[in-house]
Structures are given as C-alpha cells and as structure tokens.
C-alpha positions in Angstrom: 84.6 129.3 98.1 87.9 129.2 98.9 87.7 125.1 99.8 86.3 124.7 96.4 89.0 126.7 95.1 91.8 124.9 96.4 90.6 121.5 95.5 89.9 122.3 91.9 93.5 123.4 91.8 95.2 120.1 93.4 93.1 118.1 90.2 94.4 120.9 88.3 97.8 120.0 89.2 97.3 116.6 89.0 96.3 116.5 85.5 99.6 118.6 84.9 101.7 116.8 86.5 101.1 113.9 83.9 102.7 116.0 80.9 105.3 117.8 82.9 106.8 114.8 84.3 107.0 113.4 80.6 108.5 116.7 79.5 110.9 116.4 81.9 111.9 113.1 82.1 111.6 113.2 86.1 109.6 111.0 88.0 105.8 111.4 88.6 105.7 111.6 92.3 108.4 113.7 92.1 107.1 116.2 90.2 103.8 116.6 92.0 105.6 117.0 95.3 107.3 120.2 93.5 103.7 121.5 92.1 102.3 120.9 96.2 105.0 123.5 97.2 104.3 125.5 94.3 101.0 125.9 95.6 101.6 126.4 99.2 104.1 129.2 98.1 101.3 130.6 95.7 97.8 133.1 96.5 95.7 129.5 96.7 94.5 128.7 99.9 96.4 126.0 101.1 94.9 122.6 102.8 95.2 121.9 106.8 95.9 118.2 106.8 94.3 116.9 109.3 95.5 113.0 109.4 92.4 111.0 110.3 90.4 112.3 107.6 93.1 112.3 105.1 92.7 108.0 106.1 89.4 107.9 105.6 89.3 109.9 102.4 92.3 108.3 100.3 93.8 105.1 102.0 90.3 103.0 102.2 89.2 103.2 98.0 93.5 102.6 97.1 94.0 99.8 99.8 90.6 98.3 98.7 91.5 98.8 95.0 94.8 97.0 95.5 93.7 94.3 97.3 90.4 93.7 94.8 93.1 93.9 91.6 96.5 92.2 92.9 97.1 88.6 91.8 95.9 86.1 94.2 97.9 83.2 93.2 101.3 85.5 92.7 100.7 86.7 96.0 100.6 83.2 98.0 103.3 81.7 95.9 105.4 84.6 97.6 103.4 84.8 101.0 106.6 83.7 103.2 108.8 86.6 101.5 106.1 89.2 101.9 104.9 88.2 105.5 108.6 88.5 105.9 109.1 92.0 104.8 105.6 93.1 106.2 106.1 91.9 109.6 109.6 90.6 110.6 111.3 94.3 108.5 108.4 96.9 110.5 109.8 94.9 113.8 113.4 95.1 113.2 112.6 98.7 111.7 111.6 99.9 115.0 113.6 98.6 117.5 116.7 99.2 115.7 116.2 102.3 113.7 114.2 103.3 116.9 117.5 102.9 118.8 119.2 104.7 116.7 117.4 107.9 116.6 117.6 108.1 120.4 121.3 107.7 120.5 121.7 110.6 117.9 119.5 112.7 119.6 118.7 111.9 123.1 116.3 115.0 123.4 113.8 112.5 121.7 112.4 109.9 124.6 112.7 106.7 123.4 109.4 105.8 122.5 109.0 108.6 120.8 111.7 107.2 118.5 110.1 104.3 118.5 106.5 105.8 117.0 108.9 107.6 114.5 110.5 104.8 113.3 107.4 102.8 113.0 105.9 104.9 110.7 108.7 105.2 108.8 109.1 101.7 107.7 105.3 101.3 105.5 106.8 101.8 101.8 104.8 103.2 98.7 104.8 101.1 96.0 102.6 103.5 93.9 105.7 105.9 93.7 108.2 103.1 93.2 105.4 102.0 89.8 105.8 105.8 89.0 109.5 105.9 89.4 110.5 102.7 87.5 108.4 103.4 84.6 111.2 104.1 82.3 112.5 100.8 83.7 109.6 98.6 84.6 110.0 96.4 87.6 109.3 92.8 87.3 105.9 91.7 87.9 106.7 89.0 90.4 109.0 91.6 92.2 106.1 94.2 91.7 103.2 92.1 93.6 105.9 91.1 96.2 106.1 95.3 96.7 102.1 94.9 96.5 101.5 92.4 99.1 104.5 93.8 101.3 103.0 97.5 101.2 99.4 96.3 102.1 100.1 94.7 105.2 103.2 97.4 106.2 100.7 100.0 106.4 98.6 98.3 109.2 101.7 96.7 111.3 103.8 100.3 110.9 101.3 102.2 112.1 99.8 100.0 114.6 103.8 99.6 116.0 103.6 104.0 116.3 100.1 103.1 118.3 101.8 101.3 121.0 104.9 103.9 121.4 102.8 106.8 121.4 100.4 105.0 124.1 103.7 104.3 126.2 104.9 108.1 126.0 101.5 109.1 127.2 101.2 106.5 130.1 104.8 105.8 130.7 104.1 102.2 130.4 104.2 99.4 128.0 103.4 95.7 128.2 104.3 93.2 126.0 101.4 90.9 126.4 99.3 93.6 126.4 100.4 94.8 123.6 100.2 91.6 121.4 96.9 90.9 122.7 96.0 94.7 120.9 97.6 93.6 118.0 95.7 90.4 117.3 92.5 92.2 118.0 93.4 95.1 116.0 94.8 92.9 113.2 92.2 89.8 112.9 89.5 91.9 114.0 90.4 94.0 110.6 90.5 91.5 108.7 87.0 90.2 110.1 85.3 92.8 109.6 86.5 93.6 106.2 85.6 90.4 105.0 82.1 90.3 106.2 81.2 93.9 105.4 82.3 92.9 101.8 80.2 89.5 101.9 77.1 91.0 103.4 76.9 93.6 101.0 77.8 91.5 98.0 74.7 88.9 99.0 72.1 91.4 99.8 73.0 93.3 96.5 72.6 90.3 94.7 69.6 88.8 96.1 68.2 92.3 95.1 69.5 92.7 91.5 67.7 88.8 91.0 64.4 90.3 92.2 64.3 93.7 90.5 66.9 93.8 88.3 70.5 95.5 88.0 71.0 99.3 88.2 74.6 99.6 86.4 74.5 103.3 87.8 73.7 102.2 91.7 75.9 98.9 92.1 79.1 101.3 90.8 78.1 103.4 93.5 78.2 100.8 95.8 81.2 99.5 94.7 82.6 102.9 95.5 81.1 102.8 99.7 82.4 99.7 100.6 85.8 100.3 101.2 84.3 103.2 103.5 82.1 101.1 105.1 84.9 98.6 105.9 87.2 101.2 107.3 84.8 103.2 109.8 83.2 100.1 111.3 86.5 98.3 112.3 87.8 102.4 113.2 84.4 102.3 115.5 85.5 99.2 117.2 89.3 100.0 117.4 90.9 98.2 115.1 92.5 98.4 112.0 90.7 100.2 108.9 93.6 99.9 106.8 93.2 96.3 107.3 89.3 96.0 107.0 90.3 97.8 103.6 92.3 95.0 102.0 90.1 92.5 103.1 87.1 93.7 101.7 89.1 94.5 98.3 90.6 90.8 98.5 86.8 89.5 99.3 85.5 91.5 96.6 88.1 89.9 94.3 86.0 86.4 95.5 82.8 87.7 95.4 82.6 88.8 91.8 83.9 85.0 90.0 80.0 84.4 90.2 80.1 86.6 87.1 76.0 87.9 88.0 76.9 91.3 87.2 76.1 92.7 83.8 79.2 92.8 81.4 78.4 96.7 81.0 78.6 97.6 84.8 82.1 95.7 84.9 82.8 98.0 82.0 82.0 101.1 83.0 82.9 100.2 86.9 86.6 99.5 85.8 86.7 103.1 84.0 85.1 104.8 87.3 87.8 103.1 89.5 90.8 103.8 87.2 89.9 107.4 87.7 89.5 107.2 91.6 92.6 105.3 91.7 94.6 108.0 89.4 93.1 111.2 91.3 93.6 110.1 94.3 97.3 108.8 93.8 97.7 112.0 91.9 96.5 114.4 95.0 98.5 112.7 97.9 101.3 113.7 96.3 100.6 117.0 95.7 99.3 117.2 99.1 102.8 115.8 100.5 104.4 118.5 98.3 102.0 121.3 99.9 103.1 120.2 103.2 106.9 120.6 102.8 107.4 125.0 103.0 105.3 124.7 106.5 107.3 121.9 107.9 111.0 123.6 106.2 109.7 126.9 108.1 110.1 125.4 111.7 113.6 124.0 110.8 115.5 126.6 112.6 113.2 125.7 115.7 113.3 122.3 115.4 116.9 122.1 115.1 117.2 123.8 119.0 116.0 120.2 120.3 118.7 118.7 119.3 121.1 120.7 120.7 122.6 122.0 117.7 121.5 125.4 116.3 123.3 124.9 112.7 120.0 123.7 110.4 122.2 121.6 108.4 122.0 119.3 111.1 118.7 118.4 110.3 120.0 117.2 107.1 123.0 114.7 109.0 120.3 113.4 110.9 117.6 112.7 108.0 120.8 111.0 106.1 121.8 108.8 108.7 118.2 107.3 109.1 117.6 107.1 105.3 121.2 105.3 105.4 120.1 103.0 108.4 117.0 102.4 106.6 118.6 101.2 103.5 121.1 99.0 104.9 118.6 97.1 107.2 116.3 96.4 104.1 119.3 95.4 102.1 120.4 92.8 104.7 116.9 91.6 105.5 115.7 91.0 102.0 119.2 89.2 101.1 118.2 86.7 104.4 115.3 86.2 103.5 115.7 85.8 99.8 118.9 83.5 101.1 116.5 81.6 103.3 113.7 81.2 100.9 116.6 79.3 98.4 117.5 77.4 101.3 114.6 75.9 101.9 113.9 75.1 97.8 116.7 73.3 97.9 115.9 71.3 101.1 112.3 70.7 99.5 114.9 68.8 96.0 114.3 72.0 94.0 116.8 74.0 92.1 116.6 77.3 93.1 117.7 80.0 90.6 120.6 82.4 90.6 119.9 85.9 92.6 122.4 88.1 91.9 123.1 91.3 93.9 121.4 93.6 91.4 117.9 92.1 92.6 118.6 92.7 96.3 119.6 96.1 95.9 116.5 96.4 93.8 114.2 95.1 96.1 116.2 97.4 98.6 115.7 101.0 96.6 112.5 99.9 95.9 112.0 101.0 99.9 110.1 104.4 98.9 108.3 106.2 102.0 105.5 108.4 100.6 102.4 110.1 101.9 101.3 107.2 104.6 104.4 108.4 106.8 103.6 112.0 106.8 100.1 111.6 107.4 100.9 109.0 109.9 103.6 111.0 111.6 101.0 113.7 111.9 98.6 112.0 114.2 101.2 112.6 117.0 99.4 114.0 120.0 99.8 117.1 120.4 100.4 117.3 124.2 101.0 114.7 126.9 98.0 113.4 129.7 99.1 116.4 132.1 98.7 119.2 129.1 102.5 119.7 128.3 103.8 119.4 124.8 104.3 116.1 122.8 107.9 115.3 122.9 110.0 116.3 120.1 106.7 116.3 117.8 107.9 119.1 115.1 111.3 117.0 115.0 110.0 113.8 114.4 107.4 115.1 111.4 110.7 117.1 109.7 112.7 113.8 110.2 110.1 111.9 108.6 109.4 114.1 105.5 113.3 114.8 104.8 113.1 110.9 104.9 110.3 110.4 102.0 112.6 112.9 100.2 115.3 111.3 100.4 113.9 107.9 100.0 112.3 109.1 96.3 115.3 110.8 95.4 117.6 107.8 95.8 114.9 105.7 94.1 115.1 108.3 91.0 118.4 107.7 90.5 119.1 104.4 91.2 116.2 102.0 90.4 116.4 102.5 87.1 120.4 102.0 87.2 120.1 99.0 89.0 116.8 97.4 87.3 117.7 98.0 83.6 118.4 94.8 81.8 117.9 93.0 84.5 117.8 89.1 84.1 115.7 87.3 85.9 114.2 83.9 86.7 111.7 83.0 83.8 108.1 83.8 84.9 106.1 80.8 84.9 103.9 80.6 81.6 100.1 80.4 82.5 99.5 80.2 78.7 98.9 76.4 78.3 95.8 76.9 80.4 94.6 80.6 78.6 94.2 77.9 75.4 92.5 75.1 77.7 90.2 77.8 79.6 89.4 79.2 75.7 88.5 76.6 74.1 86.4 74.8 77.4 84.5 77.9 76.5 84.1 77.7 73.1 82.9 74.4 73.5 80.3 75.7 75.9 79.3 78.4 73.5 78.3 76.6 70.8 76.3 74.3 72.9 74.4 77.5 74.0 74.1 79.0 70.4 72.8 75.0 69.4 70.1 75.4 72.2 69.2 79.1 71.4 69.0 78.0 67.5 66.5 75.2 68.3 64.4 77.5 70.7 64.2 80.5 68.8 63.4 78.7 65.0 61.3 75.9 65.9 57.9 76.0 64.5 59.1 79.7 62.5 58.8 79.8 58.7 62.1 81.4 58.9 63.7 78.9 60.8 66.8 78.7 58.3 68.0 82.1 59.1 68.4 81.1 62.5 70.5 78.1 61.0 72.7 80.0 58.9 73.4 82.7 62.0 73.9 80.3 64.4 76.2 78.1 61.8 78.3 81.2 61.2 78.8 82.2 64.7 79.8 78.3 65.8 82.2 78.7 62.9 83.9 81.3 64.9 84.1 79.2 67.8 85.7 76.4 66.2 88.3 77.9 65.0 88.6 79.2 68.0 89.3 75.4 69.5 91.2 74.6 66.7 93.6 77.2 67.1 94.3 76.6 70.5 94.4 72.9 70.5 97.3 72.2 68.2 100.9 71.5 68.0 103.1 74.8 69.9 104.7 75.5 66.3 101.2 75.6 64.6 99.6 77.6 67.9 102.9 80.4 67.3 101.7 80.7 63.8 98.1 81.2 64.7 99.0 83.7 67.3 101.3 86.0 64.3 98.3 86.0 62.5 96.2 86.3 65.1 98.1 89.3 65.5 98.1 90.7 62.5 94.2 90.0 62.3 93.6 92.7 65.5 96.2 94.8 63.9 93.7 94.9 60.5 90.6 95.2 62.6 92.1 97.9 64.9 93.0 100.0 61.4 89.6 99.5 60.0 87.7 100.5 63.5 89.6 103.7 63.3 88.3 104.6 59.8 85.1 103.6 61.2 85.1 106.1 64.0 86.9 108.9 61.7 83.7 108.3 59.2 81.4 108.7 62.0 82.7 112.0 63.4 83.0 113.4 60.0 79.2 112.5 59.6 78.2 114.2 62.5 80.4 117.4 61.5 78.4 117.1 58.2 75.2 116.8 60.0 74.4 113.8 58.5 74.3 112.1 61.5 72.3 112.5 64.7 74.8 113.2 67.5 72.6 110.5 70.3 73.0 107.6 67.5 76.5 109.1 66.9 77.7 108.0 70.4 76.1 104.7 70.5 78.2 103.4 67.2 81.2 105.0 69.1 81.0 103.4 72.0 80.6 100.1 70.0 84.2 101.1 68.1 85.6 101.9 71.4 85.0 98.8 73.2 86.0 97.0 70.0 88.9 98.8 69.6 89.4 98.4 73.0 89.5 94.5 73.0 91.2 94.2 70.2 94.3 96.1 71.2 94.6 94.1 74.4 
C-alpha cells in the first residue's frame, strides 16, 4: 500500500500547489519543490527515483504534447535562432563550463565535468511559463524557449552520453562520436515520425471500416508517445527525440480532420490533464529529492578538498554565474547575427534592446530533466570502483536548478514587464478569408442537404425555411468579414458584445437546470446532456 500511498499524496500536493502558489504570490514550480521536501521530511514514504523510468513515464507524453501543440509556422520562421541555442549554446555549454568545473575542482576528471555540464545546459520552459505568469512572456519569445527546450533535451543529454562513455573507457573519438550522434539523432527522429504515421493510417483505415470509438482512439493517442520512445530506446537512440517527432507528425496527421469533433473534444480535456499532472509531479518529485541530496553535503564537500559546506554553495554560484553569462553573450550574437543578415537580405530589422537579451538569458531555467539526467551517472567504473565525483556532480546540479529558478523569480518578471517589442505579425486578414471560404462552402452543403432531404416530401418547405435560416447565419458571416477594416472593427465590438449576451444567458441556462434537478423536476441523465451542451457553448463563446 505504501506505493499507492505516496502517489496519491504527490497528486495531492499537486492540486495544492495551484492555490498556495496564488496565496502566496510565489512561483508555481517553486512552490511544489518546497511541498516535495515537505514530503520527504514527513511519515509518507518517499519515491526512489530511478532515472530511466522517470523518462519513460513523464518526458515522452510532455515532449510529444509540445511538439503536437507548438506553432509550426512560428517555429521555422525562428529555426536559425533556435537551432542556434539548441545546438551551438549545449556545445559551448560543455566545453567551457565543462572547463571550468575541472579548474575549480580538479578532484572531478574532466569528462566527468564534461557529462555534468552537458546535462546542465537543457532548460525548462514549463517553469519559465509558470514563473512569468504574472508577467507573460512574449509568444514569439515563448515558442523560441519551446523549440529551443525540445531539441536541448536530446543534444544535452546525448553530449553527457559521450563523457560518461569516455570516463568508463578512457577514450573518446571525435568521429566516432559524431557518427553516434547522427545515428542517435536522425534515427530519433525516424522513428518518431513513422511510429506516428503507421499508427495514424492503420487507425484510420480501421475507423472507415467499423467506425470510430471516441473512447479507444484517446487511448491511443495517449500510447504513442510511448511507443515512439521505447522503440528508438531499443535501438539506441534518442527517445526524447522520437518523442517530438511523433508529436510534430501527429500535428500533420490530424489536418485530414477524419476524426469526430467529439473525440477532438474530449481528447484535448484528457491531454490538458496529463500535461498538468505530470508537470505538476516532477516538480514535487525534484522537491522530494532535495533533503537526501542536502544530507551528503558534508561528504560531498571532502572531494573537493575543502571541509567548510559553504563551499558547495561558491561552487554552485560560480556555475550558475558562468551559465548566465555564456547564454547572455550567445543569444546577443546570435540575435546580433540574425539582424545582420536582415539587413543584408534589404530588410529593416527592428530595435532589440538589452532588456530582451537579458530576458531571453533568465529565461535559462534548469528543472527536473537535469536531476533526473544527472542521476543516470554510473554508479561505478568498468573495474568495480566508484563513479568519479558522482554525489558532487548531482549536489552541483540541483543547487544549480535552485538557483536557476530563484534568479528567474526575481528577475523575469523585472526585466519582462512592459516590455516593448517588435509588433507580432497579424494572421487576421486570413482568419476572415479562411471564414468566410467556409461559409461559402457551408451553404453550398446546407443547399445540397435541403434538396436531398425535401424532394418529393409533403413537407418540403420546412426544410426550406431551416435551411434559409441557417444560410442566413452564414452570410452574415461573409459579410462581416469581407468589408472595409473600419466596418470589420465595428462588427467585431459587437461581435463582442453578442458572446458577452450569449455567455450571460447560457449561464441562466445552466443555473435553471441545476435548480431543476435539486427540485427533482428534472432527470439527473437528461440533466447532464443539456449541460454539456451549455458547456461547450459557453465554452466557444468565451474563446
């Protein structure tokens, strides 16, 4: 019982941790870090992380989920700044960070420093979201953290592959190890994309043959990311990877629009709830971690030849400082670079001030990746002696997510609050096209239906008058979108104030409803059918 236990009290704490971090005005990861050390200090059992299956239980569903949900088009317009920050920041990451820890402490071998600074450099952008939300980040600045943190996670950790294989063989090649790489990384890819594809057509051809189980096709939704992840694991190379690229397939596969409106419904609801359980729990996990890895410090701080513990804290610091100002100088070269080459191309590139830079460079947060990462550190060498400096490196690394949220706290929102930038582009010129191309097609369809359902009826002009008022609808549909911008601003105010209206009287609806039911005047089955019509209403409408 005492599994059972413990898991029912991390969702506990994650539905908690909601509230409290409103209460208290601190930020949401922060906050369930504090109730994971709560319950390690408490009578609950606490959880034995064991790293590979804390990848194959939470990284597959929220890589697949952000890579089915981020922005396509956003994504490529920025592709050169995010390749740049994925790959070209890890690189420089290790090596000079890398360096760095093995001058400070030269009781770590070097590529030992090397695997720690690898998996060091993959950021969270689920705490940075959760962080900023009293000063929301910019949505292109947001999908540029999106795209960056997708691909980090795969290059950081496959960087702390190669060190830890050079610690325990005392070699390293370099064309070895690139040959790896592309195997690990476009074999990942591969396979993500095909396990997505595969699936996708033979559910599909099924659903056209027997028909679509809403039930069974969320389900399956739910096992691809899994899939994707153990079958590149089985053939070495990267899940995390095969993740993404089945989400970012998925994202393909669906704009045949053949699934039914309600499973898209009620599969967005079932994946919202993965998606805020599982964020929720790695946190609180994290926070569990912390008293066990704080216990060794006065250990730990023996291989460094110091035996003051407030060592540990100089040494976390100086990395967290390192890892700051190498972000802050890469993203102001490349965001430098990228205006460069506008200008070359006969653009005008905008103004970037120094606020975005040091945005973009707070916006660095380490989270539960780089302890779970950092924990897959052998535990002993090929000849049976111990791993290397392997309680140091997993305190260095958790003092740095620490550190790393607790400067984002403070100083994101400082630094993002009225924050001007560069317009977004407006995609609403072709919302109105793409609306009223469909309206036109609609009332083509409801001409067709009108003509097939009343011919030869004795009642064929109640079909008429249906189908006439629902066209109605879809004209002024099209003539509301395809007018003059000063007319269109009107229409959308009263637009506006039209879903305000219908919003008010769905909730009097609903209100009547429930009271009915109270009453008894209402069967509680039929109850939650007219409900769930308000809801989705209501639901549109306040969109």
């Amino acid at each position: 019982m005492d599994p059972v236990v413990t898991i029912l009290v991390l969702l506990l704490a994650v539905i908690i941790s909601g509230s409290l971090a409103r209460f208290s005005r601190l930020p949401l990861p922060l906050v369930q870090i504090a109730l994971g050390a709560l319950i390690a200090a408490s009578v609950v059992p606490t959880v034995e992380l064991k790293p590979d299956l804390f990848f194959l239980l939470f990284l597959p569903p929220l890589l697949f989920l952000d890579g089915w949900r981020i922005p396509k088009e956003d994504l490529l317009r920025d592709k050169a700044i995010v390749l740049e920050l994925a790959l070209g920041l890890v690189v420089l990451t290790v090596v000079g960070v890398g360096w760095l820890i093995h001058l400070m402490i030269p009781a770590m071998p070097l590529p030992v420093a090397f695997a720690l600074a690898a998996v060091i450099s993959p950021t969270d952008p689920i705490a940075v979201s959760a962080i900023a939300a009293r000063a929301p980040i910019p949505k292109r600045m947001m999908h540029i953290l999106e795209g960056e943190s997708l691909l980090n996670d795969a290059s950081g950790l496959v960087c702390m592959r190669f060190a830890v294989a050079a610690m325990l063989t005392g070699a390293f090649s370099l064309q070895e190890a690139f040959v790896t790489f592309l195997w690990v990384a476009l074999g990942g890819l591969a396979i993500g994309v095909c396990v997505t594809w595969s699936i996708t057509r033979a559910k599909q051809w099924l659903t056209r043959r027997l028909g679509e189980d809403t039930s069974a096709q969320i389900l399956v939704s739910l096992l691809i990311p899994f899939g994707a992840y153990l079958l590149a694991e089985h053939f070495h190379c990267s899940g995390i990877l095969a993740a993404v690229a089945a989400g970012v397939t998925m994202s393909f596969t669906e704009q045949s629009g053949e699934s039914l409106a309600v499973t898209r419904v009620r599969r967005a609801a079932v994946w919202d709830t993965v998606q805020f359980t599982a964020n929720g729990i790695i946190f609180v996990l994290l926070g569990e971690q912390m008293p066990g890895i704080l216990q060794k410090a006065a250990q730990t701080v023996q291989l460094t030849g110091h035996h003051e513990t407030w060592w540990l804290a100089v040494y976390v610091l100086a990395i967290s400082v390192a890892l700051g100002a190498m972000r802050f100088a890469w993203v102001w070269t490349s965001l430098r670079w990228t205006l460069f080459r506008a200008h070359r191309r006969g653009e005008r590139p905008p103004k970037i001030g120094w606020r975005l830079v040091l945005g973009m460079s707070f916006a660095g947060v380490r989270g539960a990746i780089t302890l779970a990462g950092v924990l897959t550190l052998p535990l002993t060498l090929a000849d049976g002696t111990a791993f290397p400096a392997r309680d140091l490196a997993i305190f260095l690394a958790a003092g740095v997510i620490v550190v790393s949220l607790l400067v984002a706290s403070v100083g994101l929102p400082r630094v993002l609050r009225n924050l001007e930038l560069p317009p977004e582009p407006s995609h609403q010129a072709e919302i109105d096209q793409a609306r009223a191309v469909a309206a036109q097609a609609a009332i083509q369809a409801i001409e067709t239906a009108q003509h097939a359902l009343g011919e030869g009826r004795d009642d064929a002009d109640l079909y008429t008058d249906a189908s006439a008022r629902i066209m109605e609808l879809y004209r002024r549909r099209i003539d509301g979108r395809l007018q003059t911008p000063e007319a269109a601003a009107i229409d959308r105010k009263v637009e506006q104030i039209e879903r305000q209206l219908r919003v008010a009287g769905l909730v009097a609806e609903r209100d009547v409803i429930f009271r009915m039911v109270r009453e008894r005047a209402l069967d509680g089955e039929a109850a939650r059918k007219i409900v769930r019509e308000i809801d989705l209403l209501e639901a549109r409408y306040r969109v």
